[in-house]
N, C-alpha and C positions, 0 to 999 in steps of 0.2 A: 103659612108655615105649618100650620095644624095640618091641614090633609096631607102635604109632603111628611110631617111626622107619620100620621096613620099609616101612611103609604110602607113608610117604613116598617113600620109593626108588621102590617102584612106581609112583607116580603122574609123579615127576616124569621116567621111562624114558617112561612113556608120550604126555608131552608134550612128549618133547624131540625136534626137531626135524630131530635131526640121527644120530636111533637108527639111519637104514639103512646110515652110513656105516661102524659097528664089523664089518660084512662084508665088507667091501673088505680085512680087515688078517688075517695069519696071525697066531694066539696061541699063544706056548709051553704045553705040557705040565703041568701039578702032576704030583705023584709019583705020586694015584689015578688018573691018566690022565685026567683031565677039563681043559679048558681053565684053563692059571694067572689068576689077577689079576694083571695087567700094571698095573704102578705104577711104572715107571719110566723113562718118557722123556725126564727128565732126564740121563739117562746115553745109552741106546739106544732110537729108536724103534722101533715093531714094521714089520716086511714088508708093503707093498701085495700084493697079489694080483697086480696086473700087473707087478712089478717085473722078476719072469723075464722076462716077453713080452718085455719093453723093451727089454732087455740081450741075448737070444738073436736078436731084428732085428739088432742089432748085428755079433755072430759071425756070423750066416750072411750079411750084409752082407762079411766079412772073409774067411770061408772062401770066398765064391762072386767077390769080386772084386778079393780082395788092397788092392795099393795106389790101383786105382781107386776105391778108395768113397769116397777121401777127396772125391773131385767128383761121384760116381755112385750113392755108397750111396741108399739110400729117404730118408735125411733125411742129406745130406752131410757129412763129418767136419769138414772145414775152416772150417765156419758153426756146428754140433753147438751150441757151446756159447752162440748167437743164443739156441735154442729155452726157455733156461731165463731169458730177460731179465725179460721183462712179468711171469710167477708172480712173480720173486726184488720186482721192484719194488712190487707190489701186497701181499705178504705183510709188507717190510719199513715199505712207505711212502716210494717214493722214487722217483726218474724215473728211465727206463728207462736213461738216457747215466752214472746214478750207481753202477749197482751192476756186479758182473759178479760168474760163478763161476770160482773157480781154488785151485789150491794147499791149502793145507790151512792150518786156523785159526792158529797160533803163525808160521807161514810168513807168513800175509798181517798179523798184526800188525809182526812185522817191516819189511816191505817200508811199511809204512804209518807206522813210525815214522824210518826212515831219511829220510822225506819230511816231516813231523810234526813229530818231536823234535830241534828244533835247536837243541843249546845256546850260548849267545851270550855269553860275561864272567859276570855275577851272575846271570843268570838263566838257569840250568843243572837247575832242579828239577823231579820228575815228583811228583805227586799222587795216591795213589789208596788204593782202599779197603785198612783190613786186613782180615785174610781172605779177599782176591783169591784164585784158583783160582794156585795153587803156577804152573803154564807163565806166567801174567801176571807173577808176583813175577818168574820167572828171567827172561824177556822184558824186563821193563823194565831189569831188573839191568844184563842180558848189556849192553841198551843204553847204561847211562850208562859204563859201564866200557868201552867201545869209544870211546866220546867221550875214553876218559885220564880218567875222574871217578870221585868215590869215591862209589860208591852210599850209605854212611853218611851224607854228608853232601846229596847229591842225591835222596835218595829218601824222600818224605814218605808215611808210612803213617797213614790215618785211620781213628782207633781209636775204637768205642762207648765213651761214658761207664762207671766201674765199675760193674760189677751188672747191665749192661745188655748185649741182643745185637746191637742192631740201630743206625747209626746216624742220628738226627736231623738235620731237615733243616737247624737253626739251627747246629749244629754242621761242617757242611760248609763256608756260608755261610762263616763267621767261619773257618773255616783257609784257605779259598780266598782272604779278605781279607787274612789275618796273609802268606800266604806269595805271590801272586801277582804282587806285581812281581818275586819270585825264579825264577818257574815257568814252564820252557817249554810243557809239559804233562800236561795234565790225562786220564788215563785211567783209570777206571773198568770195571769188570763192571757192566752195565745189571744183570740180575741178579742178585743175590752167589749160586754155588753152595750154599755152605753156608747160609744161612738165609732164603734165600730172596727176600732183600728185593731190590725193584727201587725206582731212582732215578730221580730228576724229571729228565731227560735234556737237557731241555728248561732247565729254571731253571740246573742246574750247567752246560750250555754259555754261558749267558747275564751266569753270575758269570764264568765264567771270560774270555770273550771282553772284559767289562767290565775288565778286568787284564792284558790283550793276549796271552793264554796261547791254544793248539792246545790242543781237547779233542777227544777222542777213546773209543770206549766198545768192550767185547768185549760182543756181543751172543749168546753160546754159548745162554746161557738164556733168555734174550727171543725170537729168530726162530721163530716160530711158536706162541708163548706168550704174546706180547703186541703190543697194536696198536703197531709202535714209533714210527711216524712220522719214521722218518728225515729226513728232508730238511725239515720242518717245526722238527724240532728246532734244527737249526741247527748242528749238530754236525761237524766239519773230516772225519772219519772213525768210520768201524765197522766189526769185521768180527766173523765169526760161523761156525759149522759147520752143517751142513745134517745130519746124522745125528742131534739129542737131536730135537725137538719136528715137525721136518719129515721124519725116517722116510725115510732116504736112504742108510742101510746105514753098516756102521761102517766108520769112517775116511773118508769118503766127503769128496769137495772142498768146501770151503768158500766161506764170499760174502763181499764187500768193498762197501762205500759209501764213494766222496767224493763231499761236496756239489759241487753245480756251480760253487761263487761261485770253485772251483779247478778246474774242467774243463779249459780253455784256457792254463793258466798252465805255460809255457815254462820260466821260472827255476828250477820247484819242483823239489830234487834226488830222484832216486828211483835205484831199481837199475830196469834194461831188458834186453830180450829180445827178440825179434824177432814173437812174436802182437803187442807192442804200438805195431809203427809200425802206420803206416794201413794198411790192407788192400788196397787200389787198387791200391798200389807193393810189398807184403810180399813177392812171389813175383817180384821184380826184384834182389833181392838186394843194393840199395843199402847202400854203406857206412853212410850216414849216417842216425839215428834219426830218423823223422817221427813224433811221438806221437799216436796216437789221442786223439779229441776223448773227453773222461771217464777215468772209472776201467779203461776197457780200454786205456789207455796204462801203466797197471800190468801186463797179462799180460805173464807172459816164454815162455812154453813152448805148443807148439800143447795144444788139446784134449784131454782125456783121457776119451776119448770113454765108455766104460763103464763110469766112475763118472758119467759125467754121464747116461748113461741110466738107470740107477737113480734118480738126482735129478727128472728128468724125470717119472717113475713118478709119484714122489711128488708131485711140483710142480702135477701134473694134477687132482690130488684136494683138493688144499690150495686151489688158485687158483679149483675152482669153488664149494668151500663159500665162502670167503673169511675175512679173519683176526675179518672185527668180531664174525661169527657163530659163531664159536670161541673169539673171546673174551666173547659173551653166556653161553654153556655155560660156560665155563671158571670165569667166576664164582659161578653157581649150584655147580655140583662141586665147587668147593674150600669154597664157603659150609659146604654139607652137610656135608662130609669135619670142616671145623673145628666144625661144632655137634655131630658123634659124639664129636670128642672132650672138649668142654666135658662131655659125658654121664659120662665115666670120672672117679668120685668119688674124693676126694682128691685129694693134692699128687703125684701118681705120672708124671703125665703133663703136660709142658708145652709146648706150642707156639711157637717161636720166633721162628715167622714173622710180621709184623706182621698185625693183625687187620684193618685197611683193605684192601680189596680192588684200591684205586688203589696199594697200595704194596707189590702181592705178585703173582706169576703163579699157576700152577697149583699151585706147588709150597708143601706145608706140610712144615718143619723140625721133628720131635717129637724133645722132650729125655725120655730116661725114667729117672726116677732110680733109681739104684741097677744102672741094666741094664749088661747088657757083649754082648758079640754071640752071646751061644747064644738071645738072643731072637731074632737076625736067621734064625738056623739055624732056630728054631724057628718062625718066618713063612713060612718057606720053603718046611717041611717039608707045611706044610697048604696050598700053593700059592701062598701070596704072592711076589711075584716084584717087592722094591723095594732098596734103596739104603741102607746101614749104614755109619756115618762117626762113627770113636773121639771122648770113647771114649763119647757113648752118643744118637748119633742117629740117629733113621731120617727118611729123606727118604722124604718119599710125593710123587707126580707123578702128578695123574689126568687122562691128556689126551682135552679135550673132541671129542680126533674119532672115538675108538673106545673110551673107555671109559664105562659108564655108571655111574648113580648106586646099584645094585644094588653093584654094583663096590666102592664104597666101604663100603656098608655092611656088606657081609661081609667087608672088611679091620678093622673097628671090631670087628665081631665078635668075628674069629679073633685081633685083637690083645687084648681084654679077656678070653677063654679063655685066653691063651699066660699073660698077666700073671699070673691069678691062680691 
């Protein structure tokens, strides 16, 4: 069965369409000095090759003309952050007036609920998964508790049935109905960190809108992992980070969506900054806020320009594969990844990420019983280079732009040698 596996791997490297793109990216090290198996851009993507070049235009833009560049550089400081529009909407699914880069993920949730989360008398409640990624839980926290509310009583956490990891869809349904005349909103992780599962972004905006409720989703592990269709969805807001799946350097700025049907609307309260009056009048220094038409009436602070040339880097390579053809591979990889492990006999090894392909990205959640983290040490050590989360799961992340099916089958491997 193993060589018929490998066999496999090989074929399907050789038919994948998208093999020349795994040289465009720098690969860390294993200890034998050979290239690691990169598993984990759920956490960190790997480095384009061009990302220096990007970033060092920039300095020498900065060293050769100071404060001029911001109107004179090769690609001018003061627009900089134009150049990343069309990638961000085409990866996301969304019109060019809906998204923009800025600030960093937890930053633009914020900024997003302050306009979002308005609690009103009885219906003061936020919705969202358990097991959100801990900065959502404090985010939403900090939020109702700024409102003067007790997050005990305002803050509904949606829990898998017992015995179970993942939640159903019928079970969402029916709490969005039990509590939604209570609920301002509804926020979700499109993807759940931990086990992987992605939601129908689409139906839960749809319940919830049906109950007059602002939904909203963090998109950290969906952007670039999945086709999201923002704007399709329907959804008041998202935002997201650009360093897991789009390989934009860590800490690197993040992206924001509002739909349009809020572009133009004057009343919505938000926090402001001076990037987001119009730009016609921005360098007139008027007292008074003129918002930018979209989501760029949310920036508050000019460009920062060398983290966005990094993003750039990446946005170049992402935007000409395109998402649907990353996400064709992405399903073939993870297919494969989850059939290695149905191969590991016995109750040793469980998968926790749902088996439907429509309700999972790249990432597969492995529960290993009995393990503790000298397995993760011990993945390491032979070059696996993935994601250990108490107390016994490993995250694997095989991203369709530079990893191949080879890839995985020697993490199957070195993980049934480590086990036994």
């Amino acid at each position: 069965m193993q060589s018929a596996l490998s066999q496999k791997a090989q074929e399907l490297d050789h038919q994948d369409p998208l093999s020349a793109y795994r040289s465009q990216f720098h690969f860390p090290k294993a200890p034998n000095g050979s290239d690691a198996i990169y598993l984990c851009s759920n956490s960190l993507g790997l480095q384009p090759k061009t990302t220096k070049k990007q970033i060092n235009e920039v300095l020498d833009d900065w060293g050769s003309l100071g404060v001029k560049g911001h109107f004179q550089a090769k690609h001018d400081w003061v627009s900089y952050h134009e150049n990343l529009t069309k990638a961000t909407a085409n990866i996301v699914g969304a019109k060019n007036h809906e998204v923009v880069v800025m600030n960093t993920l937890t930053v633009n949730l914020h900024l997003m609920m302050i306009s979002f989360y308005r609690p009103r008398g009885n219906r003061n409640k936020i919705i969202i998964e358990s097991g959100a990624f801990p900065s959502d839980i404090y985010a939403v926290t900090s939020q109702i508790r700024f409102h003067g509310l007790d997050p005990d009583e305002c803050l509904i956490q949606l829990k898998p049935r017992a015995g179970e990891s993942i939640l159903r869809s019928e079970d969402i349904k029916s709490q969005i109905d039990k509590y939604g005349s209570q609920t301002a909103l509804i926020m979700f992780g499109n993807t759940n960190y931990l086990t992987g599962q992605y939601f129908d972004m689409k139906q839960i905006t749809q319940w919830g809108h049906e109950h007059g409720c602002m939904v909203g989703f963090d998109c950290a592990h969906g952007a670039g992992n999945q086709d999201l269709q923002l704007h399709d969805t329907g959804c008041d807001f998202a935002v997201w980070c650009n360093y897991k799946y789009l390989c934009s350097g860590p800490g690197s700025l993040a992206g924001a969506f509002v739909h349009e049907r809020h572009a133009d609307d004057h009343d919505i309260p938000r926090l402001e900054g001076w990037w987001g009056t119009k730009k016609e009048t921005r360098f007139l220094m008027k007292d008074k806020f003129e918002p930018m038409y979209g989501v760029e009436a949310w920036q508050l602070s000019c460009p920062t320009v060398l983290s966005m040339a990094s993003i750039w880097a990446s946005l170049r390579i992402y935007d000409e594969v395109g998402i649907k053809a990353l996400r064709q591979k992405s399903i073939l990889l993870t297919g494969y990844l989850e059939e290695l492990m149905d191969e590991i006999q016995g109750d040793t090894v469980t998968v926790i990420t749902p088996r439907d392909p429509a309700q999972r990205g790249c990432q597969l959640s492995i529960q290993v019983k009995h393990a503790d983290k000298s397995l993760f040490y011990a993945l390491s050590e032979k070059g696996i280079i993935s994601d250990w989360r108490e107390p016994n799961i490993i995250r694997i992340a095989p991203s369709p732009m530079y990893n191949s099916f080879d890839d995985v089958f020697r993490f199957a491997e070195t993980l049934k040698s480590c086990l036994s």
